[in-house]
C-alpha positions, 0 to 999 in steps of 0.5 A: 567110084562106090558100089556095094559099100567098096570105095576103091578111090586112092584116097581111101587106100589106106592100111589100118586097123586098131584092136583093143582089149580090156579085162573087166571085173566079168570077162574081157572086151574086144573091140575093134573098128571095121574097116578092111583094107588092101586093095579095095576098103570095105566093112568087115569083121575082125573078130573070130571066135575060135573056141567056146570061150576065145576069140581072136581080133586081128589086123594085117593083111586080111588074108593071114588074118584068116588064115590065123583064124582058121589055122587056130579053130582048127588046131584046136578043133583037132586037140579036142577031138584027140582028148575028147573034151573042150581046151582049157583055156590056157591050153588053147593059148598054148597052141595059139603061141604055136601057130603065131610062130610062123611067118604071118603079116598080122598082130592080134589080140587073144582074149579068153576066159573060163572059170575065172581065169582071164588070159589076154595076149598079144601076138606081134607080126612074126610070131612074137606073143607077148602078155597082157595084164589089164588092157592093151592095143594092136594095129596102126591106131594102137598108140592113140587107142592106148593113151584113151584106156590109160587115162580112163582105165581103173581096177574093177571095171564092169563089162559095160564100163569096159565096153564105153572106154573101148568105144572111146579108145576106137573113136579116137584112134579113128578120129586123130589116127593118120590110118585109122 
């Protein structure tokens, strides 16, 4: 049965998510696909912008998706109020590692940047916050997504050339993946 974009038939039932992030010469590029999944699989997005210069891509369950999110937007919201000025980027990566400690069913991608320092870490189902250099992956498509970026990544990309291998990485991960 399809209404409003929603396909609830058990064939479309499947778990799945890839993240990917690639540093370039002018920032960092988050992608990724936008199916969401549970219960019912719908469009949607993953991506949440956390602070002026942060974003966060997640998957997992939807609902600690957003709470993530939330949890960090506001985290951060109440650091700033306290100082009176915007995070550093590294500070908001401080408090990020703080809020993926706790016990939430997601993976997630953190890309931030200001003043030319560009910092992309990977936060793992339970907490576990692990850096990354030049590019990296999460979700159940990660592995096809990787091996796409590692055969056309090189030192020195441009934004636009990030963008088109993140769009390559996302469309074989979506095309070969089993849940993606």
């Amino acid at each position: 049965m399809k209404q409003n974009n929603i396909d609830d038939s058990e064939e479309n039932q499947k778990e799945s998510t890839t993240l990917v992030g690639i540093v370039a010469e002018g920032g960092i590029v988050i992608a990724t696909d936008k199916q969401i999944s549970g219960h019912v699989k719908q469009s949607g997005t993953k991506l949440f912008k956390i602070h002026p210069n942060c974003i966060i891509a997640t998957a997992g369950r939807l609902t600690d998706c957003q709470r993530t999110a939330n949890k960090l937007t506001k985290n951060i919201k109440k650091h700033e109020m306290k100082r009176g000025r915007h995070m550093s980027v590294q500070n908001v990566l401080d408090v990020s590692k703080n809020i993926a400690e706790e016990p939430l069913w997601t993976s997630s991608l953190l890309a931030a940047y200001d003043n030319n320092n560009k910092i992309m870490t990977q936060f793992g189902i339970l907490g576990s916050d692990i850096p990354t250099n030049n590019f990296d992956t999460a979700g159940s498509g990660h592995a096809l997504a990787k091996g796409t970026i590692e055969a056309q990544y090189e030192e020195g990309l441009s934004i636009d050339e990030a963008k088109e291998i993140a769009i390559n990485a996302l469309k074989t991960a979506n095309k070969h993946g089993v849940y993606t």
